[in-house]
C-alpha positions as semicolon CSV with decimal commas, in nm:
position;residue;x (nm);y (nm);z (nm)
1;X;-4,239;-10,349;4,268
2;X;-3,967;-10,204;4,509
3;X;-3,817;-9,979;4,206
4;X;-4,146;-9,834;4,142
5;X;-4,255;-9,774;4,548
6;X;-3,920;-9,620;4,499
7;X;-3,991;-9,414;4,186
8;X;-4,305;-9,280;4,304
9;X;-4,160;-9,199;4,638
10;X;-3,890;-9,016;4,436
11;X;-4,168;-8,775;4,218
12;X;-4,343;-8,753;4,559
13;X;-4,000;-8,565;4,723
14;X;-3,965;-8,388;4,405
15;X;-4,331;-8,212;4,339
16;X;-4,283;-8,164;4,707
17;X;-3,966;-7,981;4,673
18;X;-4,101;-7,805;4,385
19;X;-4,390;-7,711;4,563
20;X;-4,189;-7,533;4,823
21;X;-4,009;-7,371;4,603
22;X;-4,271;-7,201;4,457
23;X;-4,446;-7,089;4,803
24;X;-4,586;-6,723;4,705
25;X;-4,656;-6,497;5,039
26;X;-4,859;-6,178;4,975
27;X;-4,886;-5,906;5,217
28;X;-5,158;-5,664;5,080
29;X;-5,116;-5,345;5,313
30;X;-4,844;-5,202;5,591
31;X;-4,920;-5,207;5,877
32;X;-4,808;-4,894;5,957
33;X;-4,609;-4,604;5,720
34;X;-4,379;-4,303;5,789
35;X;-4,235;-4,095;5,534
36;X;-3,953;-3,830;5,515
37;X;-4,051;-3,597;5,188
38;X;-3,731;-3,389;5,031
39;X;-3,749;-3,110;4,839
40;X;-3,623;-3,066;4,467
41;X;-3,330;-2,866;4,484
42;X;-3,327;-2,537;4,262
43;X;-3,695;-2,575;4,208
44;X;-4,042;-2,439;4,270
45;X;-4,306;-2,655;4,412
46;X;-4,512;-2,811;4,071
47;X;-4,829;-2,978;4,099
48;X;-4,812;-3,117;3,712
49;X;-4,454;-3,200;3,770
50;X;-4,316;-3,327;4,147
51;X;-3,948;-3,356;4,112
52;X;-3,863;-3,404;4,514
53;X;-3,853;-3,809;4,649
54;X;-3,943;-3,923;4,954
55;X;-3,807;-4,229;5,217
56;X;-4,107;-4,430;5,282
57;X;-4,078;-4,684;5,551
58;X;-4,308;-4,978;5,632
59;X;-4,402;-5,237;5,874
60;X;-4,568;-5,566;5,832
61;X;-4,665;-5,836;5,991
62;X;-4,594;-6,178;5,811
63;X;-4,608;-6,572;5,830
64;X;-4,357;-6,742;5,634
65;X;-4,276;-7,106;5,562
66;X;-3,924;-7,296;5,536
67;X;-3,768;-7,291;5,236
68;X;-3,775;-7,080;4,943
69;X;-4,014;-6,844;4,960
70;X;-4,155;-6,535;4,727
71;X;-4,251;-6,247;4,958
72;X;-4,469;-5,980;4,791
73;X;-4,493;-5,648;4,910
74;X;-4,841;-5,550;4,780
75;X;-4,899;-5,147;4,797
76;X;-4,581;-4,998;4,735
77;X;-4,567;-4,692;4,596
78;X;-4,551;-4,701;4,168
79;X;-4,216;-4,437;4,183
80;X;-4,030;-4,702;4,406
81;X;-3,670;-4,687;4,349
82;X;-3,605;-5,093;4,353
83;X;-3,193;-5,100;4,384
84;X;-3,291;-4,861;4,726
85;X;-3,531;-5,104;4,900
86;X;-3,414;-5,258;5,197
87;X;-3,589;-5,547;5,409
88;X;-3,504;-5,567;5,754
89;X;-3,645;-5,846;6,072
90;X;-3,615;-6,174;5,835
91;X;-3,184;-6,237;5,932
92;X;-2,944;-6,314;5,661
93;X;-3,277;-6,504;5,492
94;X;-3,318;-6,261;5,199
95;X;-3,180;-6,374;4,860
96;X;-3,308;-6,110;4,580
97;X;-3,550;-5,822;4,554
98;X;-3,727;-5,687;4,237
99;X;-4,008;-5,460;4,148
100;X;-4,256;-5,673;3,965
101;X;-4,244;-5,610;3,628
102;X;-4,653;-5,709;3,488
103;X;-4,888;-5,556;3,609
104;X;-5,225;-5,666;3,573
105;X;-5,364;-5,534;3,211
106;X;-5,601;-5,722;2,978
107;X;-5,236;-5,800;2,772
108;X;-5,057;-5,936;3,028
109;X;-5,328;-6,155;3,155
110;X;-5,348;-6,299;2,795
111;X;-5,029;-6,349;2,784
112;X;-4,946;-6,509;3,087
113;X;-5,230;-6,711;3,042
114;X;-5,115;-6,861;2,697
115;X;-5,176;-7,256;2,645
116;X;-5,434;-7,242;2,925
117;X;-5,812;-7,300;2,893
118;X;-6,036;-7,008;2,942
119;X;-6,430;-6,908;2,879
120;X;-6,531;-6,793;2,574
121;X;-6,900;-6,629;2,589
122;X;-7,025;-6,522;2,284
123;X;-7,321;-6,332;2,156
124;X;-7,548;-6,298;1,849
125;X;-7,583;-5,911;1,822
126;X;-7,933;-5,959;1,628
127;X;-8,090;-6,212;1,818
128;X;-7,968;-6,230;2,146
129;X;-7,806;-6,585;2,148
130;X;-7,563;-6,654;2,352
131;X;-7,329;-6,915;2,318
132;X;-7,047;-7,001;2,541
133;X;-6,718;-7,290;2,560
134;X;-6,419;-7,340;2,683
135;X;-6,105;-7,290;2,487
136;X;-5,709;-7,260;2,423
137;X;-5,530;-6,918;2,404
138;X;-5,262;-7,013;2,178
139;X;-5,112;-6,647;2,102
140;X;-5,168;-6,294;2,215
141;X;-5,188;-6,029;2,323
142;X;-5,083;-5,893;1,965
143;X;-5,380;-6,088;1,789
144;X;-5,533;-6,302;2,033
145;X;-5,570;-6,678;1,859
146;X;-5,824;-6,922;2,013
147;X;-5,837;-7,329;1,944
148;X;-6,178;-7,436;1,979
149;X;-6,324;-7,797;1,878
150;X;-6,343;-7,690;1,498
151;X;-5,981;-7,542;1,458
152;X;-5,785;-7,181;1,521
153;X;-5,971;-6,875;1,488
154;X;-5,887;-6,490;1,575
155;X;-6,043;-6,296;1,867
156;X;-6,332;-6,095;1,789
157;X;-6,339;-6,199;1,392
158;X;-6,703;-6,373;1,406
159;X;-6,890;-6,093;1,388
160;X;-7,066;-6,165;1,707
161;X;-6,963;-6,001;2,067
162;X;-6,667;-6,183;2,241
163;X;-6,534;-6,210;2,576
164;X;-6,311;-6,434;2,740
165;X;-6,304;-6,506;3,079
166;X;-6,017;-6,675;3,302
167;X;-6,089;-6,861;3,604
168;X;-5,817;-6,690;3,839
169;X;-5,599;-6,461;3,777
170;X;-5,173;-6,588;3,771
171;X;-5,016;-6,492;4,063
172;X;-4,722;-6,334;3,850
173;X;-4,944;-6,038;3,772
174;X;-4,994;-5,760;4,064
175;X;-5,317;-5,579;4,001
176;X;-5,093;-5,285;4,278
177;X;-4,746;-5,190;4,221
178;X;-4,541;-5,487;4,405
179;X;-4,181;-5,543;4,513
180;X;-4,108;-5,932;4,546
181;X;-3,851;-6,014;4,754
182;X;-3,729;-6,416;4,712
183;X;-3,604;-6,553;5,098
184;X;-3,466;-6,882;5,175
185;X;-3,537;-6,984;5,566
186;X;-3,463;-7,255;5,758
187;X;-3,748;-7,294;5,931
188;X;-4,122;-7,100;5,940
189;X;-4,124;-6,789;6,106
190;X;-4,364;-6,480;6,229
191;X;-4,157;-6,210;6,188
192;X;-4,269;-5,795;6,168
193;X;-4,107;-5,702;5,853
194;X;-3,982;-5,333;5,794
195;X;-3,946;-5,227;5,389
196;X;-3,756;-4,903;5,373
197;X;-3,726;-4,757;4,960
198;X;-3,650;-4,434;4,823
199;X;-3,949;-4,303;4,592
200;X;-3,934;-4,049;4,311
201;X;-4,269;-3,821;4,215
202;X;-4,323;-3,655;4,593
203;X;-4,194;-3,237;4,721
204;X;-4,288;-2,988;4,941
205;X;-4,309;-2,574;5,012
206;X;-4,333;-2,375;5,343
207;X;-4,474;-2,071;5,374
208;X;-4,402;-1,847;5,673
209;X;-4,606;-1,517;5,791
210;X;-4,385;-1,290;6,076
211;X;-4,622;-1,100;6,289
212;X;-4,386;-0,825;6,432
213;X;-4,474;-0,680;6,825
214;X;-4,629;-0,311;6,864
215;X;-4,263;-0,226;7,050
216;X;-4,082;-0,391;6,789
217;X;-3,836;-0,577;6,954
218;X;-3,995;-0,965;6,907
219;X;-4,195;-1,138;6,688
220;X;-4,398;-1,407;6,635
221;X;-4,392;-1,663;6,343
222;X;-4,611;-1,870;6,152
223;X;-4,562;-2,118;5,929
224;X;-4,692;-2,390;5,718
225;X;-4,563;-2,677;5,502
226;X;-4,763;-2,825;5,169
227;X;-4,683;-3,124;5,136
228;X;-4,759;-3,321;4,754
229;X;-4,799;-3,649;4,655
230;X;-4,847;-3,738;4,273
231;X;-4,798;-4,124;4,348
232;X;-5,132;-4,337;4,274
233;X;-5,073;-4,500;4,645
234;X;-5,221;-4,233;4,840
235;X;-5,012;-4,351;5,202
236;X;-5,279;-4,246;5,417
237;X;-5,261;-4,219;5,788
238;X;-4,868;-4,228;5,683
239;X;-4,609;-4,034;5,994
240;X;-4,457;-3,762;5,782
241;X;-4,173;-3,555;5,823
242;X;-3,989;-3,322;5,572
243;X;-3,617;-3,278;5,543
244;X;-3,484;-2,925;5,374
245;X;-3,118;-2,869;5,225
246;X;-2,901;-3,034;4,987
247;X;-2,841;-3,444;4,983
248;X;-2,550;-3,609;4,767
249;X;-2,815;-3,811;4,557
250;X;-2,726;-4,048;4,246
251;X;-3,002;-4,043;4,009
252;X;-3,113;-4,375;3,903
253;X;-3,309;-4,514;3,592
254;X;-3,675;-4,686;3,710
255;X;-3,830;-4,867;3,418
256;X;-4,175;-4,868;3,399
257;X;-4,417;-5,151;3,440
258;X;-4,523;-5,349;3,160
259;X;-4,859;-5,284;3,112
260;X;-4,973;-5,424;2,770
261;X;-5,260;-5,339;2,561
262;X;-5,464;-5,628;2,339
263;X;-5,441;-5,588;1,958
264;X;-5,776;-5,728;1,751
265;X;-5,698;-5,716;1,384
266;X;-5,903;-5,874;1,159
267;X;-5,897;-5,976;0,748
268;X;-6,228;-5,844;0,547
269;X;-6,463;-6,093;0,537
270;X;-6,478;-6,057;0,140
271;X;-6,215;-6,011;-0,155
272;X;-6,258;-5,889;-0,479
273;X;-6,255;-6,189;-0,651
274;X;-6,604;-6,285;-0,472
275;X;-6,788;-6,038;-0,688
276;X;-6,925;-6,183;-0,975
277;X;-6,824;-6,036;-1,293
278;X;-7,184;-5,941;-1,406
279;X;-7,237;-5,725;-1,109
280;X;-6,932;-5,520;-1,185
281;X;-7,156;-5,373;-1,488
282;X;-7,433;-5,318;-1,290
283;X;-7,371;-4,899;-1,251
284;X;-7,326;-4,726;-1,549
285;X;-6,976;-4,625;-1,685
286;X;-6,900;-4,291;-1,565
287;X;-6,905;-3,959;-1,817
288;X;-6,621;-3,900;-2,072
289;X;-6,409;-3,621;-1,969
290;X;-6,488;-3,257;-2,152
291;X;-6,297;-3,154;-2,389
292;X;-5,957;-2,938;-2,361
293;X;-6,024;-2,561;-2,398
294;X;-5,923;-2,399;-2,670
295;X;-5,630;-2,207;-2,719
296;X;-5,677;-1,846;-2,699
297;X;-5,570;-1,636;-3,017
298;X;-5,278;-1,451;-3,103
299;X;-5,496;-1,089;-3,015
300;X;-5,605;-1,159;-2,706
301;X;-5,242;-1,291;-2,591
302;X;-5,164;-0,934;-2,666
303;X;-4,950;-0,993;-2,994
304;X;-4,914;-0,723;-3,225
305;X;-4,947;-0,835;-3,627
306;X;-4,642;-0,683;-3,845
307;X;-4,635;-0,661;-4,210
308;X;-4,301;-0,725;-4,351
């Protein structure tokens, strides 16, 4: 009796510890933004095609527990530069930081939902019946493969509408471009966070109008700066600043996120061999071909006849 207490007070510490390990801490917005836009060197501004980066820096306010702990920085801009982010107001506490990889797509939600029980609804296009049970996903998202009470059947192949339905969505998947960073602390903390990254797809222009003085000896000047953002996180309310002249930059590479489509293929419901070998006869055999013109004579090839 003592060796099981034991035992169970032993997977008790463990899903504990396990538990902790897996604490996931979202923070879904900054609390406040600046950003320093530089220009693309050698280049004229282009809306279609932004070749400057910009220095975005971030504040946030967040409550952490002790231990190992996933801190997701929800809202980042999609260009992020990951090997440039650095987190600063959490101590020697951070471990590893990585852009998050899935974002949320009808193909990665299949697949990280594989094995897992989901809602199938499905409905008769000429009546109107709907039908609906829970099943497996058991492969996907290239040919989605359900288990249902009868067996294993393909996504879509019934002939009837289907849609699938998951109860929450895995907290791997960021439906925002997310950098994660993984901490290890000591003990819980309420700290103000600030995430400073490098971000490529931003530039900017000035334009300057000189108004020179009737006795021209001064004049005044006027000037104003575009500044262009073709990032999908629009930074808004953001403290922004632009810096001109040339920087010692290393260009890095910046995958981009997996975002997976869902492939439906499906085998034709019938084969050859289900027609029946009467019906093949059933349209009349089609006309014989004409017949092959006839060769034209030696006159009107333009051949002379001579007599020998």
């Amino acid at each position: 009796m003592q060796r099981a207490r034991a035992l169970t007070g032993l997977l008790a510490l463990t899903v504990a510890q396990t538990a902790t390990a897996q604490a996931i801490v979202s923070s879904p917005r900054p609390d406040k933004v600046a950003i320093t836009v530089y220009r693309s060197e050698g280049s004229t501004l282009n809306l279609n095609w932004l070749q400057g980066f910009a220095m975005v820096s971030e504040s946030r306010r967040v409550s952490l527990p002790a231990g190992e702990v996933d801190l997701r920085f929800e809202g980042v801009t999609a260009g992020i530069i990951p090997q440039s982010a650095i987190v600063t107001g959490l101590g020697n506490s951070l471990v590893e930081k990585n852009r998050d990889a899935m974002l949320l797509s009808p193909g990665t939600l299949i697949a990280s939902l594989l094995g897992q029980r989901v809602h199938l609804k499905r409905t008769n296009k000429a009546t109107g019946k709907v039908v609906e049970q829970d099943v497996v996903l058991r492969s996907g998202p290239n040919g989605v493969v359900l288990q249902t009470a009868e067996g294993f059947e393909a996504l879509r192949c019934s002939g009837m509408n289907e849609t699938i339905r998951a109860a929450e969505v895995p907290p791997i998947l960021s439906p925002r471009p997310t950098l994660s960073s993984r901490l290890r602390l000591a003990r819980p903390i309420d700290a103000t966070v600030t995430l400073t990254y490098l971000t490529n797809n931003f530039d900017w222009r000035a334009h300057y109008v000189g108004t020179l003085a009737p006795d021209g000896r001064s004049m005044s000047l006027f000037a104003w700066l575009t500044m262009a953002n073709g990032d999908d996180t629009s930074l808004a309310g953001a403290e922004a600043m632009a810096v001109a002249g040339r920087l010692n930059r290393e260009r890095v590479d910046v995958p981009d996120p997996e975002v997976r489509p869902i492939t439906l293929d499906c085998w034709p419901s019938g084969t050859t061999s289900d027609i029946d070998e009467d019906e093949s006869y059933d349209y009349p055999p089609p006309p014989a071909p004409p017949p092959p013109p006839m060769a034209p004579s030696p006159r009107s090839r333009g051949w002379r006849r001579v007599s020998w």
